[in-house]
C-alpha positions in Angstrom: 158.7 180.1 105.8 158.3 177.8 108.9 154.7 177.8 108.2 155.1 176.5 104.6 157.8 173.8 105.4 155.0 172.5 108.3 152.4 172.3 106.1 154.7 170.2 103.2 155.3 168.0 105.6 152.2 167.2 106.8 150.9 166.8 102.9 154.0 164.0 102.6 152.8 162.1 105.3 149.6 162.1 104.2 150.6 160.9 100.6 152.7 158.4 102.2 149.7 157.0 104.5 147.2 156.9 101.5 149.8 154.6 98.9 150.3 152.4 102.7 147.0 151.8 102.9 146.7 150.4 99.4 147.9 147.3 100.6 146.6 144.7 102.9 148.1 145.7 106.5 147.7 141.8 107.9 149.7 140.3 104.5 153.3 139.5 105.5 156.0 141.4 104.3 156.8 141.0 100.7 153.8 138.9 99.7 151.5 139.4 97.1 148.3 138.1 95.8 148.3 134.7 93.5 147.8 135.5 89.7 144.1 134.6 88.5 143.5 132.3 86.5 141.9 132.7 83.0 139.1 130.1 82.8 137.4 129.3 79.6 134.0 130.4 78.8 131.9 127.5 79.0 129.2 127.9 76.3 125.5 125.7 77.4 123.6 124.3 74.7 120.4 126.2 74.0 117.4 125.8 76.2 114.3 125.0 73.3 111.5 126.8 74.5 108.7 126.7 71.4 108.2 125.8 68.6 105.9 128.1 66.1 104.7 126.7 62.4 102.9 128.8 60.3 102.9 127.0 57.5 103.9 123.4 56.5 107.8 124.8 55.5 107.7 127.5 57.7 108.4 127.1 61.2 111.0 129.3 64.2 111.9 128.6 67.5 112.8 130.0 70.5 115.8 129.3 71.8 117.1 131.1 74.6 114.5 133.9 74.2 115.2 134.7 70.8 112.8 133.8 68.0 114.9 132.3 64.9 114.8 130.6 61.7 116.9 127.6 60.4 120.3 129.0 59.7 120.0 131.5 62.8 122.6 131.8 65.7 122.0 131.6 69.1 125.0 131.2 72.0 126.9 130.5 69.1 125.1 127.6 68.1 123.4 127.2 64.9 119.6 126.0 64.5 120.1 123.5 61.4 116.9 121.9 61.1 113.3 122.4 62.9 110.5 120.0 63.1 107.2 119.5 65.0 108.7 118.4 68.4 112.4 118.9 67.9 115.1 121.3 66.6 118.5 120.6 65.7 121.5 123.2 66.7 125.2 122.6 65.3 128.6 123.9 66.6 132.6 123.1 65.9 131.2 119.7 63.7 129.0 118.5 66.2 125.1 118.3 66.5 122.8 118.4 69.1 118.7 117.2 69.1 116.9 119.3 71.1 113.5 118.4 71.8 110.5 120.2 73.9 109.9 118.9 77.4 112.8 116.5 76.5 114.4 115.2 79.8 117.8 115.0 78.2 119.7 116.9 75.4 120.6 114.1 72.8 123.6 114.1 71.1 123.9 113.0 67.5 126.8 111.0 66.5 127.6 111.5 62.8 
């Protein structure tokens, strides 16, 4: 019986190190960790990387490594019109001219 009660009490201790440990030994008494914050998603406008026509009215692009028509979704943007040297992408009302090699992403105000 002695044997028995010794060893129970040695498996408490243990348990009772292991769920001390948990915690940060250098915190101070009583404090716990700031809540994170939940930070929007920010969603880029698609990077235009080609431009493929095979025939006068039908062209795809690349954006973003996918290869789609007008009326295809990307990063939740959709490719509204293609030409030569440009696409336009659409999203919540706005549009956006995206064109190859373009230095800046133009907006287009409605």
């Amino acid at each position: 019986m002695g044997k028995f009660s010794f060893i129970s009490v040695i498996l408490m201790m243990l348990t009772i190190n292991t769920a001390q440990a948990s915690q940060d030994p250098t915190a101070p008494l009583g404090w716990s960790a700031p809540a994170k914050k939940q930070t929007a998603k920010r969603s880029y406008v698609p990077t235009l990387q080609s431009i493929l026509c095979y025939e006068a009215d039908t062209c795809t692009a690349i954006l973003n490594n996918v290869s789609i028509g007008v009326g295809g979704k990307v990063s939740g943007y959709t490719l509204t019109h293609i030409q030569d040297d440009f696409v336009t992408v659409s999203r919540g009302g706005k549009q956006w001219r995206l064109e190859l090699f373009a230095d800046n992403i133009k907006i287009i105000e409605r």
